[in-house]
N, C-alpha and C positions, 0 to 999 in steps of 0.2 A: 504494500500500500504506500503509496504518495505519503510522506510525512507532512505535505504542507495540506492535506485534505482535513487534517484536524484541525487547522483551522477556520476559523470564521470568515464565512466570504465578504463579509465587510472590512477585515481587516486588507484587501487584496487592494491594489492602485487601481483596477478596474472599478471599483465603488461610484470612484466620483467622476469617472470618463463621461457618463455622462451629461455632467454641468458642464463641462469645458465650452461648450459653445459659448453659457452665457457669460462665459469672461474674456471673449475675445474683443482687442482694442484696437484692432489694426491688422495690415498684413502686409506680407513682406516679398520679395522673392522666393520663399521656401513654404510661403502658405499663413496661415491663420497668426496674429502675433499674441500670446495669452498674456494675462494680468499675473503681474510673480505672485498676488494674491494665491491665486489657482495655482501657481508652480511651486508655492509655497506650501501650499494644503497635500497636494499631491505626493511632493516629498516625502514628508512629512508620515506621510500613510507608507510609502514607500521603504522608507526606513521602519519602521513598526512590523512591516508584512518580510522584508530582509533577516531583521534579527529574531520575527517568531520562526523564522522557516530554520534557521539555523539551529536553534533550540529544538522543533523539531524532530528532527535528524541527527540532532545528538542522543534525542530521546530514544530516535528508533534504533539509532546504533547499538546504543545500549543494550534495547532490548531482545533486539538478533543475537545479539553476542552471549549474553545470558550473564550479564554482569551487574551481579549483584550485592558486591562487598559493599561496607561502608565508605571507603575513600571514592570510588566512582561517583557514588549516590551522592555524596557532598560534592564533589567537582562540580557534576552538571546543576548540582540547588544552587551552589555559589556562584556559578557561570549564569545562570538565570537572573539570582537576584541581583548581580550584576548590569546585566544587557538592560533588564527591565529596568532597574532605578533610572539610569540614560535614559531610556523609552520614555521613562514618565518625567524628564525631565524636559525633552523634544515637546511633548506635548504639552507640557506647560506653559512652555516661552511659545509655541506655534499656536496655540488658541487663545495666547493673548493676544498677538499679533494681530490674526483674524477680528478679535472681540474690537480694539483698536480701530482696524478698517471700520469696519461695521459704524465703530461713534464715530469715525470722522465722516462716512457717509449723512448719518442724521443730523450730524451739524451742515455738512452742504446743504440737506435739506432745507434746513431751517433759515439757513442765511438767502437759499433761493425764493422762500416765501418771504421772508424780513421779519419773522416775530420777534429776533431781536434790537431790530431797529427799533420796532413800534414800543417795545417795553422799553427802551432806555433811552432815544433822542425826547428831547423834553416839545418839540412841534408835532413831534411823530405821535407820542404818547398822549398830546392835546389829544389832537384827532380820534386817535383810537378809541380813546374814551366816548365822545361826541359817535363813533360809530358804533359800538356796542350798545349805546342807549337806543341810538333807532331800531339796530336789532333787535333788542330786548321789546320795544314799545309795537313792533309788527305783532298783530292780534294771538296769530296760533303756534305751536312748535312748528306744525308743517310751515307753514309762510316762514318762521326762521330758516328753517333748512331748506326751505326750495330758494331764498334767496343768497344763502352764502353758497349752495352749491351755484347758481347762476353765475356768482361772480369767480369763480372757480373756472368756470365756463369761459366767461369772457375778458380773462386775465387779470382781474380787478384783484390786484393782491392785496394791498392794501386794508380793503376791509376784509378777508380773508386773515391777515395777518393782527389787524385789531381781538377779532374773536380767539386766534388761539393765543395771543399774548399774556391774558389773562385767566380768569378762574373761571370756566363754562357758565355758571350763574348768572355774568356779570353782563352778559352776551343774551342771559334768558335759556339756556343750554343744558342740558342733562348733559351728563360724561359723556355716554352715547353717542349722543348725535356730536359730540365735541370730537369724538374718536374718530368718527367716520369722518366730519368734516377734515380733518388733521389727514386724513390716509388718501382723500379723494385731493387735500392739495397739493401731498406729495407728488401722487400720481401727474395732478397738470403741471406745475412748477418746475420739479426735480424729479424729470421720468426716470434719466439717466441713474440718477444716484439712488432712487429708490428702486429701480431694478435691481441694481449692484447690492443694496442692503442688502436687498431679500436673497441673493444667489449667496451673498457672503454667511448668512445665518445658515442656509441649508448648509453651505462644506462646511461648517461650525459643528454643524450637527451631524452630520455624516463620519469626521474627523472622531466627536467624540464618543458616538456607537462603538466605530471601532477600538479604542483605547478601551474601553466597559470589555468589550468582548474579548482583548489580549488580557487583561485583569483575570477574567473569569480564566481563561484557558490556562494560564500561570501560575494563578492563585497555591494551588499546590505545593510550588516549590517557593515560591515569592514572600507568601505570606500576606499579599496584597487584597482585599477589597473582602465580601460578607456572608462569601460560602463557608460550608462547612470545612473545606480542603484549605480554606486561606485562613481559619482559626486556628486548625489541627499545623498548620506550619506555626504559624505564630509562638502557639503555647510551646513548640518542641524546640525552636528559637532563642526562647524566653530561660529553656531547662539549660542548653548548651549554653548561654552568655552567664548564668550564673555557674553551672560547673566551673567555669573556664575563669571565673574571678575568683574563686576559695583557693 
């Protein structure tokens, strides 16, 4: 048997092949140019899906070979706990990385609507005010919302940017309709960047299935994450670092 079939096929680079379209920025002579976002993420999973396979295949060697002493046994835990710590160190600094992307998208966002403008210039913040009050003074919720989506429509950011500056209330607004208002600006304002958010949270999320699932397959020797196999390492861990201090 394939040593690398034990594992998780999310942990494989194939996972996330197929978002790659939506992080293409360009192209070159050689074809499609990616975002190092995506080259970042893919890595990333690359290295995770390298050192399980390696592990692996020490495993299976192992156990073709029928080797069962104790020094073996502790090579390959030690070689594990090893690769893995790294692993989860990759994964750390890389879904920060990604998480980073992602808030600087929502700040594009936002500076593409102006809600910062409108809360902090002191002309801006006139106004805003003066347009939440008409908001708020239109008779029904619908009429709120069918008019700040209309100016969403018709690039009126401005009073789009007044209503989410402040507190939905202030606008006449349940959270709700404040949410949606907020997701329907991004979409008109900041296509670009709110596309890119939302591709950057799936490899977010795809990145971090797979690490859950190299955890769990590890767990045994690792001592990492809430099975039964990753306590029973722990506590036997726990017995060897105190023998090894008397």
């Amino acid at each position: 048997m394939d040593p690398s079939s034990t594992l998780s096929p999310s942990v494989s680079p194939d996972a996330v092949e197929p978002l790659a379209p939506e992080f293409v920025i360009g192209h070159d002579a050689n074809g499609p140019v990616l975002s190092p976002i995506f080259t970042t993420g893919r890595g990333l999973l690359a290295r995770m899906y390298e050192d399980s396979v390696k592990l692996a295949e020490a495993e299976a060697g192992i156990k073709r070979a029928g080797l069962t002493d104790p020094q073996t046994v502790d090579r390959l835990r030690n070689g594990a706990r090893k690769i893995m710590g790294n692993v989860a160190k990759s994964v750390e600094s890389g879904l920060a990385t990604l998480t980073a992307a992602e808030a600087q998208c929502a700040a594009d966002i936002q500076a593409a609507i102006g809600t910062e403008e409108s809360r902090s210039q002191v002309c801006a913040n006139a106004r805003a005010a003066e347009i939440r009050a008409w908001v708020r003074s239109l008779p029904t919720p619908s009429a709120r919302t069918d008019a700040l989506l209309a100016a969403c429509r018709d690039g009126e950011k401005e009073i789009v940017a007044a209503c989410l500056a402040a507190p939905a209330a202030l606008s006449g607004l349940d959270a709700r309709s404040r949410d949606n208002l907020a997701a329907t600006a991004a979409e008109s304002f900041a296509p670009a960047a709110t596309k890119m958010k939302a591709s950057i949270a799936k490899l977010r999320g795809l990145i971090q299935t797979a690490a859950d699932a190299t955890d769990r397959r590890w767990a045994g020797m690792t001592g990492v994450g809430e099975s039964a196999a990753a306590e029973a390492q722990r506590r036997l861990l726990a017995v060897e670092q105190a023998g090894g201090a008397q």
